[in-house]
TORTORNU-508076 format. One record per residue (C-alpha): residue number from 0; residue in one letter; x, y, z. Coordinates in steps of 0.25 Angstrom, whole numbers, m for minus. Each point is the difference from the previous one (the first is absolute). Layout:
REM residues N
NUM  A  X  Y  Z;
...
REM end
This chain:
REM residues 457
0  X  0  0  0;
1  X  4  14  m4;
2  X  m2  15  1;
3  X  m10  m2  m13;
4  X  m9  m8  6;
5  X  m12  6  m2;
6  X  m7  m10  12;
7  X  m4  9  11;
8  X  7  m3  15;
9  X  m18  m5  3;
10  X  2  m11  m9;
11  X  14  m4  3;
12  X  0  m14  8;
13  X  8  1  15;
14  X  12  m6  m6;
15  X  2  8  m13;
16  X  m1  13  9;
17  X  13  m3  6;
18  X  4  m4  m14;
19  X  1  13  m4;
20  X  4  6  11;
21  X  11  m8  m3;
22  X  3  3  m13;
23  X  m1  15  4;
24  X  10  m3  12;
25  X  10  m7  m9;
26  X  m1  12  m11;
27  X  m2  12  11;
28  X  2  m3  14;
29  X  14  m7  m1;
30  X  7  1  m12;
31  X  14  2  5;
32  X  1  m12  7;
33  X  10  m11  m3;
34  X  m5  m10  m13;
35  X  1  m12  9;
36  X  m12  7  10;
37  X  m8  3  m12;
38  X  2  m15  m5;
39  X  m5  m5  13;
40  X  m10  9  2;
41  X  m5  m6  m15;
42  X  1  m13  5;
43  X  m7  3  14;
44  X  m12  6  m9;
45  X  m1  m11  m9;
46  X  m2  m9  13;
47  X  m9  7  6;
48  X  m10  1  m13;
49  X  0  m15  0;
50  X  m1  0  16;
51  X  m13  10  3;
52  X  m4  4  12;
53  X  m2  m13  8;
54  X  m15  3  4;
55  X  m4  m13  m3;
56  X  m3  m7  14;
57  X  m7  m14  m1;
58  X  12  m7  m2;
59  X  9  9  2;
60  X  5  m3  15;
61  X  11  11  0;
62  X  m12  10  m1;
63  X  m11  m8  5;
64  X  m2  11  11;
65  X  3  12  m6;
66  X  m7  7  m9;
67  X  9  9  m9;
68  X  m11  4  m10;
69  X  m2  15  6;
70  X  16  2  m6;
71  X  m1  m6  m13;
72  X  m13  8  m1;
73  X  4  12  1;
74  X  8  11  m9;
75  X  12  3  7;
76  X  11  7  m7;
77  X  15  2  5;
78  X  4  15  4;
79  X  5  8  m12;
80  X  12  6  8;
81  X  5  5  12;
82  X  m10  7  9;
83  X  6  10  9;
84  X  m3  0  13;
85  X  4  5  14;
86  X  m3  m5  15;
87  X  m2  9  11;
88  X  9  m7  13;
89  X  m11  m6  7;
90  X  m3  m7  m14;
91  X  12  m5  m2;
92  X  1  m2  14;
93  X  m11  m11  0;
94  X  3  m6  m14;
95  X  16  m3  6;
96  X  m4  m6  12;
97  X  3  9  9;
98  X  14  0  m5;
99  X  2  12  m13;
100  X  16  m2  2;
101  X  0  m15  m4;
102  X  8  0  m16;
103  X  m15  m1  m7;
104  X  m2  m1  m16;
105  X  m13  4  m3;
106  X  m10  m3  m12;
107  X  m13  10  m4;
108  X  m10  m9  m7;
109  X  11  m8  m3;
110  X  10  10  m5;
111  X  12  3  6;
112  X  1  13  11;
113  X  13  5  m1;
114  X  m5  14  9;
115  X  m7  m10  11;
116  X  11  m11  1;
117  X  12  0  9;
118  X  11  m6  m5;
119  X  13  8  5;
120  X  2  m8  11;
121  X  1  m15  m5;
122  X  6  m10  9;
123  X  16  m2  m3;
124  X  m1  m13  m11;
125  X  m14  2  m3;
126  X  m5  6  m14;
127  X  m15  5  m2;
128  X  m6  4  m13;
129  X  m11  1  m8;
130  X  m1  m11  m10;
131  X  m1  10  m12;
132  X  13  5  5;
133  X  7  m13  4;
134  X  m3  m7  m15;
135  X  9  12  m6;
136  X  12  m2  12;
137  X  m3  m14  3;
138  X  m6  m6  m13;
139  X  9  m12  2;
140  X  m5  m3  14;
141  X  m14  3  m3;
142  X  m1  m9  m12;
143  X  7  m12  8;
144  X  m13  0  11;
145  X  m10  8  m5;
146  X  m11  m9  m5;
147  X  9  m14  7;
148  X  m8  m3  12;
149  X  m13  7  m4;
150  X  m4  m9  m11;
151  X  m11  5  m8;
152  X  m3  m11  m8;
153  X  m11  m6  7;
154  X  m5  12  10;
155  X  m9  12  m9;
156  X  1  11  11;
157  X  18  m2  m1;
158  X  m1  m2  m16;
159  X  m8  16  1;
160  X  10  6  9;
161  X  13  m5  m8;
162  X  m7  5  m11;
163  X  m1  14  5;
164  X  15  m2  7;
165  X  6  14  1;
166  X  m1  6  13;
167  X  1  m6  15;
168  X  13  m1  9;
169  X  12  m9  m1;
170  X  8  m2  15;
171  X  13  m6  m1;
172  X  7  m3  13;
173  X  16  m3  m2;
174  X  8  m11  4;
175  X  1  m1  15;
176  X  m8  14  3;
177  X  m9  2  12;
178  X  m10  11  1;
179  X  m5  5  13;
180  X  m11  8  m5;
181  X  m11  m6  m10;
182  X  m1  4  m15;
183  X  m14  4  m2;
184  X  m7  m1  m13;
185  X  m15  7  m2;
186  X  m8  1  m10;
187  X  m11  9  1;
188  X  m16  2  m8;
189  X  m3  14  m1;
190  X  m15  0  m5;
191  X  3  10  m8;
192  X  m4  m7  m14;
193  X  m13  m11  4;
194  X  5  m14  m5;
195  X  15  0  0;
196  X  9  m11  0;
197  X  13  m3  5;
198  X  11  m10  m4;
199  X  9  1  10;
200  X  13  m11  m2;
201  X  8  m3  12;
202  X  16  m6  m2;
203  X  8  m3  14;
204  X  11  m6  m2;
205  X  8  m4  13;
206  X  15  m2  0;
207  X  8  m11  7;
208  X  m1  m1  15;
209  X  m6  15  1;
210  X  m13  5  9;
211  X  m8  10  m5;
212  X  m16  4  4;
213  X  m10  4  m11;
214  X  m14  4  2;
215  X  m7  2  m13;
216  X  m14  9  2;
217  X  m13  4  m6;
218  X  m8  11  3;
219  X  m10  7  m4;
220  X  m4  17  1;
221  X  m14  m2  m1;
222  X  m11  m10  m2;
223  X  m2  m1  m15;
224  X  1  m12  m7;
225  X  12  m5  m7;
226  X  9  m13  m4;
227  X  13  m4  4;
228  X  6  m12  m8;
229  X  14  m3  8;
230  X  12  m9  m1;
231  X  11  m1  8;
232  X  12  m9  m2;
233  X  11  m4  11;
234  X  14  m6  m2;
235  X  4  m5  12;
236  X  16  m2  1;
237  X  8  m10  8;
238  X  0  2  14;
239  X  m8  13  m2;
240  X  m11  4  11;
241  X  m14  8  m6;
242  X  m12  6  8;
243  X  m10  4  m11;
244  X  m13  5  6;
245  X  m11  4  m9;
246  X  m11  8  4;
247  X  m13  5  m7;
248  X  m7  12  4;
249  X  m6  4  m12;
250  X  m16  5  m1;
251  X  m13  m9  1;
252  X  m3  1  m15;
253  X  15  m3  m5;
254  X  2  m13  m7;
255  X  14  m7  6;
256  X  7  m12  m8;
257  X  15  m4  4;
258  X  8  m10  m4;
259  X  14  m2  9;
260  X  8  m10  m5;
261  X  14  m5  10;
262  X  12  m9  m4;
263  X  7  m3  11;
264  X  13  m4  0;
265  X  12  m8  10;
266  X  m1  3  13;
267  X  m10  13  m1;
268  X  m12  4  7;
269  X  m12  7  m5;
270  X  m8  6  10;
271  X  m15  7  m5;
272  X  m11  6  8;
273  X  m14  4  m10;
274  X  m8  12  5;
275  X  m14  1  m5;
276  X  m4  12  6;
277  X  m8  6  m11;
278  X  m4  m3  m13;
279  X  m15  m5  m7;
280  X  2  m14  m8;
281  X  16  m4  1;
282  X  6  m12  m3;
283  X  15  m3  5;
284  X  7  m12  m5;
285  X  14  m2  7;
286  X  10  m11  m8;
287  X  13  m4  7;
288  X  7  m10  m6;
289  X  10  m9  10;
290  X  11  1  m10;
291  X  13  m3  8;
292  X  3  m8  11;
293  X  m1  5  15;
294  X  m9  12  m4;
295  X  m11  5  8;
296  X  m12  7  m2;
297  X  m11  7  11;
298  X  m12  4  m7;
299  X  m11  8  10;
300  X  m11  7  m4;
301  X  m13  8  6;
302  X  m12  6  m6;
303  X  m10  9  7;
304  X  m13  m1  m9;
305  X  m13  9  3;
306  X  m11  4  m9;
307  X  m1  m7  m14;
308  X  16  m2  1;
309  X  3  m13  m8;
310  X  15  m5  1;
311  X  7  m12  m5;
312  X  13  m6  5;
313  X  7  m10  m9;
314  X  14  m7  6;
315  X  8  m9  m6;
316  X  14  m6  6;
317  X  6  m9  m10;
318  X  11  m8  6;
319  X  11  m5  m12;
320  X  10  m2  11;
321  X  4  m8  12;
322  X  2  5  15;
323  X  m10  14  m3;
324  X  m8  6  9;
325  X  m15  6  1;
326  X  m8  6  8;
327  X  m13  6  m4;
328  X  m12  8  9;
329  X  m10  8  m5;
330  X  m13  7  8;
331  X  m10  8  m5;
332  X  m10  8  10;
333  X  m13  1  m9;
334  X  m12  8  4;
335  X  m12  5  m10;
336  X  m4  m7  m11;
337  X  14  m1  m4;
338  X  8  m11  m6;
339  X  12  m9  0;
340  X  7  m10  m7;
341  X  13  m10  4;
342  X  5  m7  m7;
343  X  14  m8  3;
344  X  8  m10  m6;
345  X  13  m6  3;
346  X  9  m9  m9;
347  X  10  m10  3;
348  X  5  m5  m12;
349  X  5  m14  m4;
350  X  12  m5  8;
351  X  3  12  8;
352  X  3  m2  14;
353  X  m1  6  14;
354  X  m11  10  m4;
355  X  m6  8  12;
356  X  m13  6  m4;
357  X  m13  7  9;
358  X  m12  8  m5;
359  X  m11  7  7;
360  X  m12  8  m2;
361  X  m10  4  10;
362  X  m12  11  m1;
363  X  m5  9  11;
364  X  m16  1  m5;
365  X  m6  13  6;
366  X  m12  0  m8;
367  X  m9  m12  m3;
368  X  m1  5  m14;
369  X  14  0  m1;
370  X  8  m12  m9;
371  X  13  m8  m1;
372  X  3  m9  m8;
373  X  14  m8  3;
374  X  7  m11  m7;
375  X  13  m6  7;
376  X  6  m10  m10;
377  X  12  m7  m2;
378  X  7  m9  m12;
379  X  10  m8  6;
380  X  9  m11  m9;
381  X  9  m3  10;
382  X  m1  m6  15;
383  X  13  5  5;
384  X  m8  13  5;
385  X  m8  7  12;
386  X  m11  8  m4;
387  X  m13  4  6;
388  X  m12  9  m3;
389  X  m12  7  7;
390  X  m11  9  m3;
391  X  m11  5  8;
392  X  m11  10  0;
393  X  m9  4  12;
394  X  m6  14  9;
395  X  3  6  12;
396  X  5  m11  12;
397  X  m14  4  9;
398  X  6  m6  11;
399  X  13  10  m1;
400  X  m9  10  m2;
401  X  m8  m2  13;
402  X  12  m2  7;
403  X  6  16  m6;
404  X  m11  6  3;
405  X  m3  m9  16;
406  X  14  9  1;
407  X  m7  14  m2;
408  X  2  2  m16;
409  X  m13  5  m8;
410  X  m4  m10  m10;
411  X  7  10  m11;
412  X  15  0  7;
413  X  m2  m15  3;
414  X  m3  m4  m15;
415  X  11  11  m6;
416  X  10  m6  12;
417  X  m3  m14  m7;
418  X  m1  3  m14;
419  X  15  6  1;
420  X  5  m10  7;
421  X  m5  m9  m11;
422  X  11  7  m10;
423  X  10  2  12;
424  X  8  m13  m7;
425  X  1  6  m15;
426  X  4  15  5;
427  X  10  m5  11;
428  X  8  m7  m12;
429  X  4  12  m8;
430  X  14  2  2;
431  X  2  15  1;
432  X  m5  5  10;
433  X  m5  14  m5;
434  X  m7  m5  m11;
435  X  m6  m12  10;
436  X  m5  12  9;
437  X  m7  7  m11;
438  X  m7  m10  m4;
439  X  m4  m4  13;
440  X  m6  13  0;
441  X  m7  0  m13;
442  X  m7  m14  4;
443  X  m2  7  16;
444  X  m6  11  m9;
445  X  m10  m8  m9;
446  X  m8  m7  10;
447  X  m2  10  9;
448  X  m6  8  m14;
449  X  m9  m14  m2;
450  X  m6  m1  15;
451  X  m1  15  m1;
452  X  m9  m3  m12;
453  X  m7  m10  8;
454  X  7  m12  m6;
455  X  5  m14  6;
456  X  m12  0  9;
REM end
């Protein structure tokens, strides 16, 4: 399809719309960027046209859950350039945590900031870019992992991002470096244009033996509706120690697809915490792959869901090697006639040995209108392993409640007390300890606003 086609953008199906975005993308948007990009892009577009949306969902168990219709339905269009923009501190202030003086990149409706990012103050071996800027410095380093660990053969949501790969972050972490201070990557939805989307594209690549702390954030300024198609790709090397935590804040009416994809390597330990504190239908799937012996993965999560809120968490640990470790624990805390969806699955491949795997998911139910759906699973082709599961889904403990409030607490602090204490175990393992207390906050914050509003009653 081409600029002279005469079809109006009514009668254009939901796939050919992104077509020609495309087609304007590859001529307009980005055409000083390397050949190989636009070859891959070519390649990613073609894949997603025989793709489609996957919103078939009779016999479709990946999405048997999660209705992705209300995106493929609807005319989003990229932002046509940089949109300037400026925060007043107590703005900044709340998008940052708490903490404006962390090395922050930042992206407008997925376009780089150079005016809001903070960049002078890097960590010694550690090297922050946008990917727009690291394909002309880095091209050989971006072309060796970009598009590796994030296959988008098989997944439609990846094959559209990597057809629109321009812009995003790439983080770098040299050979034995240790950052005290995490790097921070937001992204933020202005509301300024109704129905944008963003392709934010993620590339972490950690050296041998180094430690380093990300936190990749998305925000919104307001609560129109808009779409974010993320991926983020991790490297991990030898030896090398990564505390990755993700967190959405983004508004009630904004569509959330990610797509984190982790090779982990000899000895290295890839430590993730999810955040959904926001956000109207989202869909996270995490991939790590066990690709080295010794190497270690823990992968926590916790979503607060009210309203309509639908959220649906898709992990996958795939063990290719002996003596690896895993350790999995997601919560959710639901209240409304919101939604959520687990999925988990672990794989032990054929002839690998001394495999140490857990999973669990357990939903706080405030609402008796409220759903969650969970689905622990493991593949296992090996017996030389110790792996367990669990899920669980229930309400408030009355028995602890009674007990709160025999001890003089109103019925309101009693079922906040509980209801926190319920995401204590998530919160208390974030590493840092600043960007733990602001979270804590933000959770402290949230469900004082829901029983303020006469929720979780």
């Amino acid at each position: 399809m081409n600029g002279s086609n005469t079809m109006t953008q009514q009668q254009l199906t939901q796939e050919e719309r992104y077509l020609a975005a495309f087609h304007s993308f590859q001529k307009n948007g980005a055409v000083g960027d390397p050949g190989w990009v636009h070859q891959l892009r070519e390649a990613a577009i073609a894949r997603f046209n025989v793709l489609g949306f996957p919103v078939a969902r009779r016999g479709n168990e990946e999405w048997k859950y999660t209705d992705i219709r209300p995106i493929a339905t609807t005319h989003f269009q990229p932002a046509t350039g940089p949109t300037q923009l400026t925060l007043p501190p107590p703005e900044l202030d709340r998008l940052t945590f708490g903490h404006p003086e962390w090395c922050r990149i930042v992206f407008v409706d997925g376009v780089y900031s150079q005016e809001l990012s903070a960049l002078t103050s890097l960590p010694v071996g550690v090297t922050v870019l946008s990917l727009a800027q690291a394909m002309a410095t880095h091209g050989d380093i971006v072309k060796q992992h970009v598009a590796r660990y994030a296959p988008y053969e098989s997944d439609a949501f990846t094959a559209l991002n990597t057809a629109f790969v321009h812009d995003g972050a790439f983080v770098q972490v040299a050979d034995g470096a240790i950052t005290q201070e995490p790097v921070h990557l937001l992204f933020l939805t202005t509301g300024r244009r109704q129905d944008t989307v963003a392709y934010p594209r993620v590339l972490i690549l950690t050296g041998k033996g180094s430690k380093a702390t990300v936190i990749e954030s998305y925000a919104a300024l307001d609560e129109s509706r808009s779409f974010t198609n993320a991926v983020t790709e991790v490297r991990m090397g030898s030896g090398s120690v990564l505390n990755y935590y993700k967190a959405q804040r983004q508004s009630q009416r904004a569509f959330h697809v990610s797509n984190t994809n982790v090779f982990n390597s000899t000895e290295a330990s890839f430590n993730s915490v999810n955040l959904d504190l926001g956000g109207g239908l989202v869909r996270n799937n995490l991939n790590v792959l066990m690709g080295e012996e010794g190497c270690s993965c823990v992968l926590n999560g916790l979503y607060l869901l009210n309203g309509t809120q639908h959220v649906d968490n898709q992990v996958i640990i795939d063990h290719t090697s002996s003596y690896t470790t895993a350790s999995e624990l997601y919560k959710g805390i639901l209240d409304g006639k919101s939604h959520s969806v687990f999925h988990g699955s672990i794989i032990v491949r054929k002839g690998i040995r001394k495999v140490n795997a857990n999973q669990v998911d357990k939903n706080l139910l405030l609402s008796d209108q409220a759903e969650a759906d969970t689905k622990p699973a493991f593949w296992i082709y090996s017996d030389d392993v110790k792996c367990g599961h669990g899920a669980a889904c229930g309400q408030m403990d009355e028995s602890a409640l009674f007990y709160l409030k025999s001890r003089g607490m109103d019925d309101k602090l009693a079922r906040r007390v509980l209801t926190r204490a319920f995401a204590t175990q998530v919160i208390d393992s974030i590493g840092n300890g600043a960007f733990r207390a602001a979270v804590d906050q933000i959770v402290e914050d949230k469900l004082e606003e829901w029983l303020e509003a006469g929720g979780s009653r």
